[in-house]
C-alpha positions as CSV (number, residue, x, y, z in Angstrom):
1,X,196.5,80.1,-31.0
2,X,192.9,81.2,-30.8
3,X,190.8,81.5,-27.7
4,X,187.2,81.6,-28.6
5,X,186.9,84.5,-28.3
6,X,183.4,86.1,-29.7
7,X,183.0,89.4,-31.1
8,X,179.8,91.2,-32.9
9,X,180.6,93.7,-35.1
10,X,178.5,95.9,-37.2
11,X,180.2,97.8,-40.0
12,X,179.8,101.2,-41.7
13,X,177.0,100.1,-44.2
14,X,175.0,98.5,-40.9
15,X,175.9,94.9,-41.7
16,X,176.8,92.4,-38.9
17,X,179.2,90.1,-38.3
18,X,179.7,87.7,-35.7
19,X,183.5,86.7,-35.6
20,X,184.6,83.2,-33.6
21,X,187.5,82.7,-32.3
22,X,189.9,85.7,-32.2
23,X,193.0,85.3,-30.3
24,X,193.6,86.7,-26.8
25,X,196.2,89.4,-26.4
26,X,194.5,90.5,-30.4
27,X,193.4,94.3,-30.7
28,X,189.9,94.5,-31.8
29,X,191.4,96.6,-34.9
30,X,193.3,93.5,-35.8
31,X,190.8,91.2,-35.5
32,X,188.5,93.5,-37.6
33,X,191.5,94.6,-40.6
34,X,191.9,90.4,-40.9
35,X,188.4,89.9,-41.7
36,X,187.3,92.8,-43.7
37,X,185.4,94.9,-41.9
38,X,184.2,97.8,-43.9
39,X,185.1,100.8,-42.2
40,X,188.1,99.8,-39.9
41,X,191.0,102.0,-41.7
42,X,193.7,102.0,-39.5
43,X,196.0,104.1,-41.1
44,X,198.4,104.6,-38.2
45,X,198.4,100.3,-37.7
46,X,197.5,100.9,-33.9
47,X,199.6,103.0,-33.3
48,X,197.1,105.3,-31.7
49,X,198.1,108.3,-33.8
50,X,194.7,108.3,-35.4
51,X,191.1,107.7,-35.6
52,X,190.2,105.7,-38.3
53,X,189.6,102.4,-36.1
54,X,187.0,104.2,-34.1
55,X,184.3,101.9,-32.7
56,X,181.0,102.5,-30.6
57,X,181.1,99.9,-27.7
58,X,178.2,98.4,-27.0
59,X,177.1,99.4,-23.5
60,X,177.2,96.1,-21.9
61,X,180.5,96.6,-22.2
62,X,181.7,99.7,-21.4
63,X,183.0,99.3,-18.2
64,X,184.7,95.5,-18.9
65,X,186.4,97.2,-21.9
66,X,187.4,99.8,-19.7
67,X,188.0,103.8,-20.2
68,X,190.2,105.5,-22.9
69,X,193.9,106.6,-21.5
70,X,194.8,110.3,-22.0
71,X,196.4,109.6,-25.8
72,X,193.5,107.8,-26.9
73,X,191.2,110.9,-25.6
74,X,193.3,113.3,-27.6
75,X,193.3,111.1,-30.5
76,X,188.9,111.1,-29.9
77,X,188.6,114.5,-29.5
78,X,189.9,114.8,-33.5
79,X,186.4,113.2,-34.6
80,X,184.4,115.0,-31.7
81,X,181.7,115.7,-34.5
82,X,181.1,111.8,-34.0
83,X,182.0,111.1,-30.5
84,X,180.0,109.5,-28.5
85,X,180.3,108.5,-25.0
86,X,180.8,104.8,-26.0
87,X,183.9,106.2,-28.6
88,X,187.2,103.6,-28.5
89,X,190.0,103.3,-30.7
90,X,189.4,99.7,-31.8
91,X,193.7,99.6,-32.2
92,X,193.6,100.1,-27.9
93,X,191.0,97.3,-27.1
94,X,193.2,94.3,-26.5
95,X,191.1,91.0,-26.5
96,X,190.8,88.8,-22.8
97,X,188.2,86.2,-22.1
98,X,186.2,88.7,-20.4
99,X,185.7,90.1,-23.9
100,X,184.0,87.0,-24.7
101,X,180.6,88.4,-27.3
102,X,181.8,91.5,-27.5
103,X,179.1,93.8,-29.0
104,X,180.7,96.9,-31.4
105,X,179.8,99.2,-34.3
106,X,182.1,101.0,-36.3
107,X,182.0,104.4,-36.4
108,X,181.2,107.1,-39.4
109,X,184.1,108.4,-41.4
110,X,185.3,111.3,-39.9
């Protein structure tokens, strides 16, 4: 069942995407992996024992998406060389209505 659900994403070669009607309860990592995002790895499937679904929120969003819990933060700190203070593990970002044109760019290869 899909939601409408509206995300903007920019991939690693700076091209964007606009991406209707992801389903609520999705991770942003999911959403991204099923429609080819260049850049979203996801080696550890969301398990959020890596980095390679890093995203820079867009900062509209920040505080709706809300703040990394402490094993996100350590798993962050790995690509501190590209941190930023807008850094999420796409795998953590679980899509709500209030997600609704979600603005994100994925991070550099670590």
């Amino acid at each position: 069942m899909t939601s409408g659900i509206r995300l903007v994403l920019t991939d690693t070669n700076g091209n964007t995407r606009t991406i209707e009607d992801a389903a609520v309860g999705s991770s942003l990592m999911e959403v991204a992996r099923e429609n080819d995002v260049e850049g979203i790895l996801a080696d550890c499937g969301g398990a959020s024992s890596c980095a390679t679904c890093h995203v820079y929120v867009g900062e509209a969003w920040l505080e709706t998406v809300g703040a990394p819990d402490e094993i996100e933060e350590a798993m962050l700190d790995m690509v501190e060389d590209v941190r930023r203070p807008t850094s999420r593990l796409s795998c953590q970002i679980r899509l709500s209505a209030a997600l609704d044109g979600l603005e994100a760019t994925v991070a550099p290869p670590f």
